[in-house]
C-alpha positions in Angstrom: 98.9 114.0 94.9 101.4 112.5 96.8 102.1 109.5 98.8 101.1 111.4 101.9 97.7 112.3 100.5 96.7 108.7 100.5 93.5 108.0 102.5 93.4 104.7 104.6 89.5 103.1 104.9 89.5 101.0 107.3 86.7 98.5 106.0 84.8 95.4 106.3 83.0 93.9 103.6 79.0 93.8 104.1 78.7 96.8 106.6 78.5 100.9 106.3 82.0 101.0 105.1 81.1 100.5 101.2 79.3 103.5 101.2 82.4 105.5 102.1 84.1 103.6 99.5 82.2 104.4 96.7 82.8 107.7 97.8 86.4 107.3 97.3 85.7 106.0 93.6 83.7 109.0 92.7 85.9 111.6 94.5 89.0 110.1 92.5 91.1 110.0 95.6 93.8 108.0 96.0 93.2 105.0 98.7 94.4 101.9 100.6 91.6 99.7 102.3 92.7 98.5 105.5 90.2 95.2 105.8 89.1 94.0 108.7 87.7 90.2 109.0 85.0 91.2 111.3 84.1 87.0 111.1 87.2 86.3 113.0 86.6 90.1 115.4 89.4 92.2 114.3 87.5 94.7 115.0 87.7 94.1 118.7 91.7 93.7 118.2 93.6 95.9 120.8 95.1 97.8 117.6 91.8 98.3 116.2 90.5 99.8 119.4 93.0 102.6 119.0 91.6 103.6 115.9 87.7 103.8 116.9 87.4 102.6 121.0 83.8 101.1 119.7 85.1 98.7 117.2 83.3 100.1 114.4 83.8 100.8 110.4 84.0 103.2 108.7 87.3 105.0 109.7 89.7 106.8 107.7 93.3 108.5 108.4 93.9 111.1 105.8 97.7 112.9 106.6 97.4 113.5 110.6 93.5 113.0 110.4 91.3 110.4 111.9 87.9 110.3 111.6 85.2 108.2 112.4 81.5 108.3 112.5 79.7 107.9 108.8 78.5 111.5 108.2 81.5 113.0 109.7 83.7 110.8 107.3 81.2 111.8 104.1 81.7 115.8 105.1 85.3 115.4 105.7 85.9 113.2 102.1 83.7 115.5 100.3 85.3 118.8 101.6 88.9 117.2 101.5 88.6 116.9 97.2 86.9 119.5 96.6 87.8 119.2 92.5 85.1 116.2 92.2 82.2 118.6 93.1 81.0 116.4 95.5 80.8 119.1 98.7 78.6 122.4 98.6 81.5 124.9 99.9 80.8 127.3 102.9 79.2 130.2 101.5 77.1 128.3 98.9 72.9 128.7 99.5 72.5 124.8 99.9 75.7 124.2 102.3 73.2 124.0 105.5 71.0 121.8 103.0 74.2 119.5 102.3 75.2 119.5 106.1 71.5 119.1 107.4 70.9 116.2 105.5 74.3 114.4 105.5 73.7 114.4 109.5 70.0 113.6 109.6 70.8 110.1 108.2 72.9 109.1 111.4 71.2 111.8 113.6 67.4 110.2 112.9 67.2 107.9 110.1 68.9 105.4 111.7 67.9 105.1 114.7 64.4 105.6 113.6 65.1 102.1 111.3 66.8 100.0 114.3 63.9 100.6 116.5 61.3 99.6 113.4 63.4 96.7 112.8 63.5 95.7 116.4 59.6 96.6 117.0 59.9 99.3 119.3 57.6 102.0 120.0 59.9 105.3 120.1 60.1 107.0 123.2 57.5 110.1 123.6 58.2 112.7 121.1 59.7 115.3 123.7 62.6 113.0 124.2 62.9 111.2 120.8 65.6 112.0 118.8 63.6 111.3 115.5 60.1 111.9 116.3 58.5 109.2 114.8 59.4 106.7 111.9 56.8 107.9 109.8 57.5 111.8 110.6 60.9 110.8 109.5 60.2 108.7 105.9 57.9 111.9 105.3 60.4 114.0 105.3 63.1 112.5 103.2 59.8 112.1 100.6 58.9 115.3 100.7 62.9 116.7 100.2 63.2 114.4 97.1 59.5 115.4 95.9 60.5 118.9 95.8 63.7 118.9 94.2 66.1 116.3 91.9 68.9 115.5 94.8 68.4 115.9 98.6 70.8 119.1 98.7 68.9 120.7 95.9 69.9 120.1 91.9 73.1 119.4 92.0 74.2 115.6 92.9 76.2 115.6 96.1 78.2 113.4 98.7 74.8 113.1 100.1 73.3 111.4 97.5 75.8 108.9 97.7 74.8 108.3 101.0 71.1 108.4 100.9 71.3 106.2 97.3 72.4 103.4 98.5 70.9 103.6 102.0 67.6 104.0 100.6 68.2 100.9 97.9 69.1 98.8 101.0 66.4 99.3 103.2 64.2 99.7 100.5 65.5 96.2 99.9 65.0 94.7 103.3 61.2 95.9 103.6 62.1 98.5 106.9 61.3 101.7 104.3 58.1 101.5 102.1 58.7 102.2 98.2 57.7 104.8 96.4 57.7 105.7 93.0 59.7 109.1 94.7 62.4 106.6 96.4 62.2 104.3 93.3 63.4 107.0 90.5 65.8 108.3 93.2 67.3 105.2 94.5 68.0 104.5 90.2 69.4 107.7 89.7 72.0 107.5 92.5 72.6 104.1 92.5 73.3 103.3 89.1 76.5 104.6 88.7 79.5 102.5 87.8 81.0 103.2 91.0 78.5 101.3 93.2 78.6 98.6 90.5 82.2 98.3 90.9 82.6 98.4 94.8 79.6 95.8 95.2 81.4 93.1 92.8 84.8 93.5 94.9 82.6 94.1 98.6 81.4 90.0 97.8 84.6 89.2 96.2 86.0 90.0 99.5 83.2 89.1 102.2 83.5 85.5 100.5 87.4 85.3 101.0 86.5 86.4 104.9 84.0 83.6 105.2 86.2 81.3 104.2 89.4 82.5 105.9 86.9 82.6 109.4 85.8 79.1 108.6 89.7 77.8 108.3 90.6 79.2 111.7 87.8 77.9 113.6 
């Protein structure tokens, strides 16, 4: 690897951008965070905007790349260092499985939680993008009932993903626990990656606070 091979995260501490980070850690590629204090609204900064136009993290420039959007930035990672294994290549049986699932997590898993969490109904099924929340949990069960990792038996990218979404909502009380979430949620999410980006993610959402707090 050189220099040039370097991937910038742009990242906040506390938001969707420590999932891509613990990506980073398990793919072994070489990174820089670019951390945003989103206390203080750098994300709304004019440079910011240039980088994702809706303020958002995660974002990553790899070479002449930007990308935004969570599940495109999991693909791209995965696919981009291929050596950790982490990506099912075109051509393999569970590729669709890999893709299908990486974008179902953005597609209808999320929006399916925001409007639980905000207590409302979902619009009628023939213009819902998820169906209903419980169609939804069902399926994600039902994947991990049948098989050891949401892609099939191999640990993925994906995995990452639905790990440490699944410990966090989990967490919050928006997805119910099962002893299926339970083993899977251990499986994925004890790793010494996660452990490792968690400790620094507080180390630095602390520093923000404080650094907010001194400039208002």
């Amino acid at each position: 690897m050189t220099a040039s091979d370097r991937v910038t995260l742009y990242y906040s501490p506390r938001t969707r951008a420590k999932g891509v980070r613990v990506l980073l850690e398990e793919l072994g590629a070489p990174y820089d965070l670019h951390a945003l204090n989103m206390a203080k609204g750098e994300q709304r900064a004019p440079d910011y905007l240039v980088i994702n136009p809706l303020g958002k993290v995660p974002a990553i420039r790899h070479g002449d790349a930007l990308v935004t959007e969570q599940s495109a930035i999991y693909i791209y990672l995965a696919d981009a260092f291929p050596d950790a294994g982490l990506a099912l290549a075109i051509g393999e049986p569970d590729r669709g499985a890999f893709l299908r699932w990486i974008v179902f997590y953005s597609s209808c898993f999320e929006p399916a939680l925001i409007d639980k969490s905000m207590g409302r109904e979902p619009p009628p099924a023939s213009r819902s993008a998820y169906g209903s929340f419980e169609t939804v949990i069902d399926a994600i069960q039902s994947n991990l009932s049948a098989q050891a990792f949401m892609a099939g038996d191999r640990f993925t990218a994906a995995d990452l993903l639905w790990g440490g979404a699944l410990r966090l909502m989990t967490g919050f009380g928006l997805v119910p626990r099962t002893p299926v979430f339970d083993a899977y949620i251990e499986k994925t999410t004890s790793r010494p990656s996660f452990r490792k980006v968690a400790e620094e993610d507080e180390i630095m959402a602390a520093a923000h606070d404080e650094e907010a707090a001194g400039a208002a």
